[in-house]
The first five atom37 places (N, CA, C, CB, O) and aatype in JSON, in Angstrom:
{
  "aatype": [20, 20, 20, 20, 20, 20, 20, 20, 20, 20, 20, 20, 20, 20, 20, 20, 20, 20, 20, 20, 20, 20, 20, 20, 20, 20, 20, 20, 20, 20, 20, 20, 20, 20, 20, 20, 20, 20, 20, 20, 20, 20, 20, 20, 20, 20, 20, 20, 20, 20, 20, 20, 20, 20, 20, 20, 20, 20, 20, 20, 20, 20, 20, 20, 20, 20, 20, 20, 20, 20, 20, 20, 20, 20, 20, 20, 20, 20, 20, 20, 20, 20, 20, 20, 20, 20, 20, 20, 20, 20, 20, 20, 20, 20, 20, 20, 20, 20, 20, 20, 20, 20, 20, 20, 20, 20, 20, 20, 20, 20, 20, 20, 20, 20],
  "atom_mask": [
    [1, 1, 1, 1, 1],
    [1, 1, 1, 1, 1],
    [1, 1, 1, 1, 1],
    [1, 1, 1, 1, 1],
    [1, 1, 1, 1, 1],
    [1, 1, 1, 1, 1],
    [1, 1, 1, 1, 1],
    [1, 1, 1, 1, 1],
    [1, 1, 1, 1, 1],
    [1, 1, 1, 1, 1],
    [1, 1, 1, 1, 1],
    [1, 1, 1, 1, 1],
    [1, 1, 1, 1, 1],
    [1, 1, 1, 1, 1],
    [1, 1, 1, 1, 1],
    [1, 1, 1, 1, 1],
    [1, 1, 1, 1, 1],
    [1, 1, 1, 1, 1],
    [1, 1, 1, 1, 1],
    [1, 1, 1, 1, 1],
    [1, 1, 1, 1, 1],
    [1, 1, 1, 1, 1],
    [1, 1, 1, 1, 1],
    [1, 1, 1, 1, 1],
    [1, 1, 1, 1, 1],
    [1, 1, 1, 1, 1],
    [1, 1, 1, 1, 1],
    [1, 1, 1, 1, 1],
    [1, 1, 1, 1, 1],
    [1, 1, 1, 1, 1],
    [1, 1, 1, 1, 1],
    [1, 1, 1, 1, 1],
    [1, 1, 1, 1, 1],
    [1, 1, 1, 1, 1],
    [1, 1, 1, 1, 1],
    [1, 1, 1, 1, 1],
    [1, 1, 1, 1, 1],
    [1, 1, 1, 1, 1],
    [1, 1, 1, 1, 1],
    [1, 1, 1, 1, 1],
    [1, 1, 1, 1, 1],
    [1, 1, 1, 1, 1],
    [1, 1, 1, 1, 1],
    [1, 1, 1, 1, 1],
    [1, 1, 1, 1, 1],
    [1, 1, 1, 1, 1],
    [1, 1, 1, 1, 1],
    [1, 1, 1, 1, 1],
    [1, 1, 1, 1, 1],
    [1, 1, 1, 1, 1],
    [1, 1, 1, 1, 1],
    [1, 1, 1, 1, 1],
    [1, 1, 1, 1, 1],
    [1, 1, 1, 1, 1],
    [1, 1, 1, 1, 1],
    [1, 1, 1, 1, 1],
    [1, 1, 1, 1, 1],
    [1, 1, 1, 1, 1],
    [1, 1, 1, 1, 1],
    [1, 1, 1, 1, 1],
    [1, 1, 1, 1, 1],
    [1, 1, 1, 1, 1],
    [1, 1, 1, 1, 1],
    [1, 1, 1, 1, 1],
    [1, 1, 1, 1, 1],
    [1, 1, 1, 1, 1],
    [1, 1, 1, 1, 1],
    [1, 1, 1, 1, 1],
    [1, 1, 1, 1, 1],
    [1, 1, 1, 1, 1],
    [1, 1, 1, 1, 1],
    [1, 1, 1, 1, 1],
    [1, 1, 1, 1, 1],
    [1, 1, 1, 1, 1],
    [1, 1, 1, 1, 1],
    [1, 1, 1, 1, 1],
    [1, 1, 1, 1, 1],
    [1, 1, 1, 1, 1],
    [1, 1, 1, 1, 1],
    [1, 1, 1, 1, 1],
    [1, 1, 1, 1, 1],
    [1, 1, 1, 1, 1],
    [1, 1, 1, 1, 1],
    [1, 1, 1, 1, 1],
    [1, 1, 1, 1, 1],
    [1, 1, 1, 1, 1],
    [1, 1, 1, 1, 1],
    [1, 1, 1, 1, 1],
    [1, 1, 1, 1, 1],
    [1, 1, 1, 1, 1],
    [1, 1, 1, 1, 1],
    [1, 1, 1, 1, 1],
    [1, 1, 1, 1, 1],
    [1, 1, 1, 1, 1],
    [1, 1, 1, 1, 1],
    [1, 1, 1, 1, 1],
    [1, 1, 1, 1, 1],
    [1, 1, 1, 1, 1],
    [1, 1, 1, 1, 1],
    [1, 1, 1, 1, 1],
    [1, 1, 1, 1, 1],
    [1, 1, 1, 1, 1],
    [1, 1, 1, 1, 1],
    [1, 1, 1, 1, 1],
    [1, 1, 1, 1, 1],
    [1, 1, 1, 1, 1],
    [1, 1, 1, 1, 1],
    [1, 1, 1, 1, 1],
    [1, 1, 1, 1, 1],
    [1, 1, 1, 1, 1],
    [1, 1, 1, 1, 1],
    [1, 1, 1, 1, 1],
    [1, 1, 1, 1, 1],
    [1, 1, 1, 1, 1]
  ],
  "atom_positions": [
    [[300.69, 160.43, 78.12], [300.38, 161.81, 77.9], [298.88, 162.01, 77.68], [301.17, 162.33, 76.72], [298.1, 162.8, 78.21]],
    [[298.73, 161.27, 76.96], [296.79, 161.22, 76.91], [296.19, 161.08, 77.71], [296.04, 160.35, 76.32], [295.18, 161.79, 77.8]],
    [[296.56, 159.85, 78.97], [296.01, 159.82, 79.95], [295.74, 161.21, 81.03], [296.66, 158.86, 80.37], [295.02, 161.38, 82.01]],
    [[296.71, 162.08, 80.29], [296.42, 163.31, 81.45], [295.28, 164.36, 80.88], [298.0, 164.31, 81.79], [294.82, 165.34, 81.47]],
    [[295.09, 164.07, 80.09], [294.0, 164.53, 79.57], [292.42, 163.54, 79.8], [294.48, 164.69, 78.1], [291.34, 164.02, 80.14]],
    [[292.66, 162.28, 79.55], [291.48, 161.82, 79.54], [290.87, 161.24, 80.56], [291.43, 161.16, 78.75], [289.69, 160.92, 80.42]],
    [[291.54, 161.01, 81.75], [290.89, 160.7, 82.57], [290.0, 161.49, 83.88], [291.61, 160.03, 82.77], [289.14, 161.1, 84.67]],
    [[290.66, 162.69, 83.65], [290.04, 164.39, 84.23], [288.61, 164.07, 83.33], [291.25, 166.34, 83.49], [287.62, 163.67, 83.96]],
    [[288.53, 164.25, 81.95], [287.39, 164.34, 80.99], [286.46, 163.34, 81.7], [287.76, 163.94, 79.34], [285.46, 163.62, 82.37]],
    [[287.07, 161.85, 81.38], [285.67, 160.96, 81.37], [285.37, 161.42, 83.28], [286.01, 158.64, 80.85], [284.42, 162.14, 83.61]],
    [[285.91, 161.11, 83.83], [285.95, 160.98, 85.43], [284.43, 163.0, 85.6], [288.68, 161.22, 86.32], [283.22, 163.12, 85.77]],
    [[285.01, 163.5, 85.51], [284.04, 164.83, 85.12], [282.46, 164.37, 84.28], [285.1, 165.94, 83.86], [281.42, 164.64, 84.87]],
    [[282.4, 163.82, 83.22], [281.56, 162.76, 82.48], [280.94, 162.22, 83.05], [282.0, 161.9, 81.88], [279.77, 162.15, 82.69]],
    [[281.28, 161.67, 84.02], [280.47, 160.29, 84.62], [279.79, 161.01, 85.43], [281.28, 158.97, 85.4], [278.58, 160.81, 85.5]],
    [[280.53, 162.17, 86.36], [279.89, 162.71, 87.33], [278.74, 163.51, 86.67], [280.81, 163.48, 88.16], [277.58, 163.47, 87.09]],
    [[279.15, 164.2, 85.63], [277.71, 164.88, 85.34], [276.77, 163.93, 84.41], [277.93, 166.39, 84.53], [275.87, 164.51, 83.79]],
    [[276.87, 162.95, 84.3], [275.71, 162.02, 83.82], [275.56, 161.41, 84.89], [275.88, 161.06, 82.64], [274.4, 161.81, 84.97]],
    [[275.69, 160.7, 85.92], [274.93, 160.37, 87.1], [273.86, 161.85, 87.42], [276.15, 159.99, 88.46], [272.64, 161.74, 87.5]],
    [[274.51, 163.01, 87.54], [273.29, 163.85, 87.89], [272.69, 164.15, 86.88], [273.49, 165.02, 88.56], [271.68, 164.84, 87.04]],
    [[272.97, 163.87, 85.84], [271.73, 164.49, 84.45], [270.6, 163.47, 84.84], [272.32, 164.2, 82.29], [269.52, 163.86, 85.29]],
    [[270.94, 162.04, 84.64], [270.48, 160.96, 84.43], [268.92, 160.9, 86.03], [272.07, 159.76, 84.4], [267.79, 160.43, 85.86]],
    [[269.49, 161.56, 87.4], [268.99, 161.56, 88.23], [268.17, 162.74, 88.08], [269.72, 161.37, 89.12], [266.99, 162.42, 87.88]],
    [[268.37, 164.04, 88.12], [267.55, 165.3, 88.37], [266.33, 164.98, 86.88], [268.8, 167.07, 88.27], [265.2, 165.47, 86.91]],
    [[266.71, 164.28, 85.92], [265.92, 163.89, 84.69], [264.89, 162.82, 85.26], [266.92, 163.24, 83.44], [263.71, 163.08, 85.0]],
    [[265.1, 161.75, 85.92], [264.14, 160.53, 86.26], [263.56, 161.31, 87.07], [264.64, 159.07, 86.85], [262.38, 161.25, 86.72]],
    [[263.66, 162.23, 88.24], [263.04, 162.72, 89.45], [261.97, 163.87, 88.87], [264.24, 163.33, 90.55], [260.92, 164.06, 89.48]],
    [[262.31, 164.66, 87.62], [261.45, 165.12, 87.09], [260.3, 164.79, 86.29], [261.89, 165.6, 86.75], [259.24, 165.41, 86.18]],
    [[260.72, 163.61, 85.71], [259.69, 162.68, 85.19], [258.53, 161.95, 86.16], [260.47, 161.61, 84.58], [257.33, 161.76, 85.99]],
    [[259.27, 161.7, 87.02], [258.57, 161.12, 88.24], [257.54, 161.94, 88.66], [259.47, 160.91, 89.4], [256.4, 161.55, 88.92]],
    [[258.03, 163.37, 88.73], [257.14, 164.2, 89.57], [256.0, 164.51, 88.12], [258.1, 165.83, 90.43], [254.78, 164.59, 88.27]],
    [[256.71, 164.64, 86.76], [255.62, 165.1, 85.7], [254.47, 164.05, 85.93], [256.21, 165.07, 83.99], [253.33, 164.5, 85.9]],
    [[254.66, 162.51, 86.19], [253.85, 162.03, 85.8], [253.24, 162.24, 87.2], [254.07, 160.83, 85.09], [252.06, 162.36, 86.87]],
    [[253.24, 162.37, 88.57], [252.21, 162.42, 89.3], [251.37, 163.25, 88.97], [252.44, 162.55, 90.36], [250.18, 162.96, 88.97]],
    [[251.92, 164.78, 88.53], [251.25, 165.72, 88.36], [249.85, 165.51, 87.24], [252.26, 166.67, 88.01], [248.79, 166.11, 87.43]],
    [[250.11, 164.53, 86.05], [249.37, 164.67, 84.81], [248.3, 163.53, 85.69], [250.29, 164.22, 83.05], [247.09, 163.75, 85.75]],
    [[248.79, 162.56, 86.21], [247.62, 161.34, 87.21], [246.98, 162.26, 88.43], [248.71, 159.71, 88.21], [246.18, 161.59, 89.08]],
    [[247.11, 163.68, 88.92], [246.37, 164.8, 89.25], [246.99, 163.91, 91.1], [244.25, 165.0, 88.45], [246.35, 164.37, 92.06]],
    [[247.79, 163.1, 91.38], [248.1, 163.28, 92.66], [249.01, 164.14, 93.17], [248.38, 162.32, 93.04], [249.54, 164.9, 92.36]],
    [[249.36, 164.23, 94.4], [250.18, 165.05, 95.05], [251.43, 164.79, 95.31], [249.76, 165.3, 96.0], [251.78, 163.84, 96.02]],
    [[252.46, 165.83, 94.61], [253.71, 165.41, 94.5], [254.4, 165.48, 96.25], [254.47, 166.45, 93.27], [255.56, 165.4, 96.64]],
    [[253.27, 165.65, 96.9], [254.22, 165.74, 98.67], [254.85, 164.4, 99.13], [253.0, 166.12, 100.2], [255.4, 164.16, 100.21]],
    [[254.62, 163.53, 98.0], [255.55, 161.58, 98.44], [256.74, 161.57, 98.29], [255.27, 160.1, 97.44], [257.53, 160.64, 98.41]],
    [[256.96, 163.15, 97.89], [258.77, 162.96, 97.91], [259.43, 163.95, 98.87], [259.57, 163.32, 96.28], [260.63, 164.05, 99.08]],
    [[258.51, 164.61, 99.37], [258.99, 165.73, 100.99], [258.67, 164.61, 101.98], [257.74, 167.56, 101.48], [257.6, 164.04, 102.16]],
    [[260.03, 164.4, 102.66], [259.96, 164.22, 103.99], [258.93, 164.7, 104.61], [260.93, 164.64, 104.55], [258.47, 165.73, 104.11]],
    [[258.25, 164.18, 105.82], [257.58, 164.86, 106.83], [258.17, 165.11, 107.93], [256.59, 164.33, 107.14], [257.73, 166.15, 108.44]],
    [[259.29, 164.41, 108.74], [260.15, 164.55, 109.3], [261.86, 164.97, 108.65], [259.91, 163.53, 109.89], [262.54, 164.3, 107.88]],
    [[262.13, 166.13, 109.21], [263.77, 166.66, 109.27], [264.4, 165.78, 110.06], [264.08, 168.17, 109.91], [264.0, 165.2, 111.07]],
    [[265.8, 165.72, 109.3], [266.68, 165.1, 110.45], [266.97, 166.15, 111.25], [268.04, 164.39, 110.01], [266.91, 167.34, 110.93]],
    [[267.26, 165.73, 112.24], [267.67, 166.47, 113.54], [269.4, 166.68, 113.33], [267.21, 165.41, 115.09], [270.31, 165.85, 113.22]],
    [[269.4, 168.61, 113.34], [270.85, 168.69, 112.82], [271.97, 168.33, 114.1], [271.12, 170.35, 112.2], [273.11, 167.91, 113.91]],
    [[271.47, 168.54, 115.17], [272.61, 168.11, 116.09], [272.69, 166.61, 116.09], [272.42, 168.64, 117.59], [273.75, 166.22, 116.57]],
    [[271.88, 165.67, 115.69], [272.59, 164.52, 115.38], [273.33, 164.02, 114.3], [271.96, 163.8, 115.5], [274.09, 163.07, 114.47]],
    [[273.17, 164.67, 112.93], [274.24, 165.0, 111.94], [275.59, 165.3, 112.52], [273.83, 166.16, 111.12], [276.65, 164.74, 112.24]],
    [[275.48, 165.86, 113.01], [276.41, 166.81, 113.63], [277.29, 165.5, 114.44], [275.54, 168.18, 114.75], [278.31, 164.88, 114.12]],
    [[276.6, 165.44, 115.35], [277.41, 164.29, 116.09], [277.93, 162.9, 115.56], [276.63, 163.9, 117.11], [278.9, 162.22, 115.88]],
    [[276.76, 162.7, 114.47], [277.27, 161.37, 113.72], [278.51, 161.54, 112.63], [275.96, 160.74, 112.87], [279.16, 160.53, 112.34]],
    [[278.86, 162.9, 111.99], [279.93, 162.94, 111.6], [280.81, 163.31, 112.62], [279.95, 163.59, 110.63], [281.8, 162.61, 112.43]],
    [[281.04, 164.1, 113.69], [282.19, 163.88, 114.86], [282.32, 162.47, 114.96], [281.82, 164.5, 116.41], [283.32, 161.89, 114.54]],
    [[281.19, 161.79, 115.6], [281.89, 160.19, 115.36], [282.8, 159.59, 114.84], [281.38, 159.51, 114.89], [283.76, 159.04, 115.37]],
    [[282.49, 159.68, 113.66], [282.9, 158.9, 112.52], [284.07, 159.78, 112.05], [281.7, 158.65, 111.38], [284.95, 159.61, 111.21]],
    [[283.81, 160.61, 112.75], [285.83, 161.99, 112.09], [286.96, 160.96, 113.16], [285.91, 165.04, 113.27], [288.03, 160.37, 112.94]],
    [[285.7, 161.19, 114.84], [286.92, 160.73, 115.26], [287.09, 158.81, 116.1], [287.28, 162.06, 116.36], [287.72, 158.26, 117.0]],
    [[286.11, 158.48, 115.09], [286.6, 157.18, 115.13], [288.08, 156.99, 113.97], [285.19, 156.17, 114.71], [289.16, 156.52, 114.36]],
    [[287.89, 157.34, 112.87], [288.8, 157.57, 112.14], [290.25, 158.16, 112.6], [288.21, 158.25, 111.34], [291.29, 157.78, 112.06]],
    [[290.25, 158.78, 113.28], [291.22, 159.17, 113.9], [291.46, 157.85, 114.93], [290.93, 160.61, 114.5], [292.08, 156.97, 114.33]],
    [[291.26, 157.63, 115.74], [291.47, 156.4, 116.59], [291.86, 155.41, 115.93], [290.41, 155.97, 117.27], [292.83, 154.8, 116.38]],
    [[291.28, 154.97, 114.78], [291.81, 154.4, 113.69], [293.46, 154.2, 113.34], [291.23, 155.11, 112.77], [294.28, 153.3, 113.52]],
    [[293.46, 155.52, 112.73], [295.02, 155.86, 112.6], [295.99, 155.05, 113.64], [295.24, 157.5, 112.88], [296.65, 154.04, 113.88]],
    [[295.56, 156.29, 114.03], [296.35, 156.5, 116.17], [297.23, 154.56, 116.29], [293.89, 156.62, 118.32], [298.44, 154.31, 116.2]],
    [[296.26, 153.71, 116.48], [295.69, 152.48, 116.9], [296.58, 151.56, 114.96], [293.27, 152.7, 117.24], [297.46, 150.7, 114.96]],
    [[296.08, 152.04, 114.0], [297.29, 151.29, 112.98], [298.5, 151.8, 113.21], [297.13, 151.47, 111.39], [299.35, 150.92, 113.07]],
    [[299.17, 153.35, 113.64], [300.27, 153.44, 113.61], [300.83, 152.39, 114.67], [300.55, 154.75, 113.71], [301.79, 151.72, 114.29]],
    [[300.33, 152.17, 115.96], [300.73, 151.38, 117.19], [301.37, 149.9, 116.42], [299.2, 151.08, 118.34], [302.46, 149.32, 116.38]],
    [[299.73, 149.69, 115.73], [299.93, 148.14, 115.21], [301.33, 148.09, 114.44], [298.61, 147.61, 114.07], [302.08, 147.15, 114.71]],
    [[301.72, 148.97, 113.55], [302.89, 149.02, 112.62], [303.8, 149.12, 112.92], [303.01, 149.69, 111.9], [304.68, 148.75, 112.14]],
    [[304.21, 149.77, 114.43], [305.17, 149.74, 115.07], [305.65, 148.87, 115.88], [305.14, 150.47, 115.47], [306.79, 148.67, 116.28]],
    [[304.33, 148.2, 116.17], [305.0, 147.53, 117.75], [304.33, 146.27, 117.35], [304.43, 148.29, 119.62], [303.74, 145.62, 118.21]],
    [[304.37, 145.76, 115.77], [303.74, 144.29, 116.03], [304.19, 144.14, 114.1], [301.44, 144.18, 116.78], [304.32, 145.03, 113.26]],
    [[304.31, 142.93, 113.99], [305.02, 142.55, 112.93], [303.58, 142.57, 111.08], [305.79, 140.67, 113.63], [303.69, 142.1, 109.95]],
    [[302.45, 143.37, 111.8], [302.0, 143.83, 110.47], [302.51, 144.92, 109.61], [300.85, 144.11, 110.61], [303.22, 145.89, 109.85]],
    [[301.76, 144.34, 108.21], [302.2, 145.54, 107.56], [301.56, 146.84, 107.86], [302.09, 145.35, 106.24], [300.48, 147.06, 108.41]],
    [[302.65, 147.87, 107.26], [301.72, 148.89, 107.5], [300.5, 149.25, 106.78], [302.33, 149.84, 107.51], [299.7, 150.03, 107.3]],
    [[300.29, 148.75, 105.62], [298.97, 149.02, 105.15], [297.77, 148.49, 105.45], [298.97, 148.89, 104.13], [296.65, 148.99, 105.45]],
    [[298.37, 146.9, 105.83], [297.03, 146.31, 106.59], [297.08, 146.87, 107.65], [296.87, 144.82, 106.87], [296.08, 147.59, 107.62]],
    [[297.77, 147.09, 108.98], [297.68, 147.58, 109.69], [296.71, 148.99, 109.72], [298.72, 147.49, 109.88], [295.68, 149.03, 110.38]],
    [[297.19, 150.14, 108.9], [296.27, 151.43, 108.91], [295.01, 151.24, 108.25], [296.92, 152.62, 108.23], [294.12, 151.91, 108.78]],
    [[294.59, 150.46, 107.15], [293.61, 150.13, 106.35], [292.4, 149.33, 107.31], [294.27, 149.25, 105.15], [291.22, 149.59, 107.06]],
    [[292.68, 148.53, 108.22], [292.13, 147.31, 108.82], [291.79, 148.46, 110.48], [293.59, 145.6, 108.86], [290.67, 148.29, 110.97]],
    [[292.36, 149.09, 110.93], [292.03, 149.75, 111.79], [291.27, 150.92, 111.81], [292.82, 149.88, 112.2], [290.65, 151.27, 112.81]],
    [[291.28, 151.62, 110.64], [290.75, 152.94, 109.91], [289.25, 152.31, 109.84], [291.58, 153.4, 108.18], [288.39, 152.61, 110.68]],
    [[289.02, 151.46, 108.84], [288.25, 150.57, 108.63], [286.68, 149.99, 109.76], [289.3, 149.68, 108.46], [285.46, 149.84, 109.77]],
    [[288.16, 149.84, 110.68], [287.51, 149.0, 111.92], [286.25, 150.17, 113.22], [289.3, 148.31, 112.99], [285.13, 150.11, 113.74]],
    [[287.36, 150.99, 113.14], [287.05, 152.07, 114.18], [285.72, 153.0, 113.75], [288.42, 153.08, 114.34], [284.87, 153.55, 114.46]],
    [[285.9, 152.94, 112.09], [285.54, 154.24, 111.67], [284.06, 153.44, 111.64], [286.35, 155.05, 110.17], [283.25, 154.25, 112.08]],
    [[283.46, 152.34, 111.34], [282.47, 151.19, 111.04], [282.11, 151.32, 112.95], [283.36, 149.29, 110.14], [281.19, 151.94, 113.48]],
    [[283.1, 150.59, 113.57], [281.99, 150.58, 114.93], [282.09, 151.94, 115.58], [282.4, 149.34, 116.23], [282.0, 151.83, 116.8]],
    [[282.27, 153.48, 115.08], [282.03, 154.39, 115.63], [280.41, 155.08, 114.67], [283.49, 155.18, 115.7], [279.73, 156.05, 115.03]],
    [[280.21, 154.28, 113.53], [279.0, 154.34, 112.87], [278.19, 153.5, 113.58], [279.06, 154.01, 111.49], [277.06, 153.83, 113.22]],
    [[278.07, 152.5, 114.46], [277.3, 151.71, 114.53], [276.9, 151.7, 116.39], [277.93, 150.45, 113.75], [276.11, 150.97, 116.98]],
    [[277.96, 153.01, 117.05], [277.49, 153.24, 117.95], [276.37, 154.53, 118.03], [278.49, 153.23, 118.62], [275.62, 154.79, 118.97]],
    [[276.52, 155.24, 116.72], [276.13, 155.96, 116.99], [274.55, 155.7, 116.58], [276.89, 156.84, 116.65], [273.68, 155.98, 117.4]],
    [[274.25, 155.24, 115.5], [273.15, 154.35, 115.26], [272.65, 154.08, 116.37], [273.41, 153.21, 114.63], [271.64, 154.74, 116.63]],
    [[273.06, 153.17, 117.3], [272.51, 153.11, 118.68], [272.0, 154.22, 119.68], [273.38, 152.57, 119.3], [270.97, 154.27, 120.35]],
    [[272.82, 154.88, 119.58], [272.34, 156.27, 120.47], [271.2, 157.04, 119.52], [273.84, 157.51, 120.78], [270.09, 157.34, 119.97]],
    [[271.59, 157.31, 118.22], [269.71, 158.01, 117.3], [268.92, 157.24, 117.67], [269.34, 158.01, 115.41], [268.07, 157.85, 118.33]],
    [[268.65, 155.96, 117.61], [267.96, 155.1, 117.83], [267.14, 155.24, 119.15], [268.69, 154.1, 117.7], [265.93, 155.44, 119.24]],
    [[267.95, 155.11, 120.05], [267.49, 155.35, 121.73], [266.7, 156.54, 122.03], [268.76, 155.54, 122.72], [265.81, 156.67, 122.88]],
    [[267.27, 157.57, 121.01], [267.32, 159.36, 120.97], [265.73, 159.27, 120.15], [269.06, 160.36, 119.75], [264.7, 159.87, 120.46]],
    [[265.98, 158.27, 118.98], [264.35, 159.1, 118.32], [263.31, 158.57, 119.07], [263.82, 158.75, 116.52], [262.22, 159.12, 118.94]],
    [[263.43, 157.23, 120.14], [262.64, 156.68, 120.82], [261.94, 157.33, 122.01], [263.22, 155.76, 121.09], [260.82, 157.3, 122.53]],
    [[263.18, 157.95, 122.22], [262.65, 158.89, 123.74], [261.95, 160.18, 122.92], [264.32, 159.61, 125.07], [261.11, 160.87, 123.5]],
    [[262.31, 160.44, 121.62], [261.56, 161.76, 121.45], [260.0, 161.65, 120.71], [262.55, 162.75, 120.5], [259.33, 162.66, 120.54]],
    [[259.52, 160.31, 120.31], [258.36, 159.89, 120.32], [258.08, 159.54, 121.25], [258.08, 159.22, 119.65], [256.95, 159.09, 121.42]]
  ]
}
């Protein structure tokens, strides 16, 4: 019964002390450039990511994940794994080399655009 109470609390907790703990160091960071009289522009990007490759790198990775599935349900059916390794190990699999194709293509992409 406690547990339904306390693990909402701390789990909520943690999350807002990771961001206290962060937006606090990043302000410090910036106080002290400011008082050493340099320029706080070392923490702006100079380059934006490019939103249509956001864009595409999560389609990727939505639908490598999906292929994933698709590809463990097969395994679970038609081959003597379990089903959890089966969906876990393919989810896993797909969703990782549909990140790592796409890596390849930004890559190629920021090359041609320098």
């Amino acid at each position: 019964m406690a547990t339904d109470i306390i693990i909402p609390t701390v789990l909520f907790a943690t999350i807002f002390g990771i961001f206290y703990v962060w937006f606090l160091t990043r302000n410090k960071e910036r106080m002290a450039l400011i008082e050493k009289g340099a320029d706080a522009s070392v923490f702006f990007s100079k380059k934006r990511p490019n939103r249509r490759s956001t864009v595409l790198g999560l389609g990727m990775f939505l639908l490598g994940i999906a292929l994933g599935i698709l590809i463990g349900a097969l395994l679970a059916n038609y081959t003597m794994l379990c089903e959890g390794v089966a969906y876990s190990s393919m989810v896993f699999f797909f969703g990782g080399l549909s990140l790592i194709v796409f890596y390849l293509i930004d890559k190629k992409q920021s090359v041609k655009d320098e």
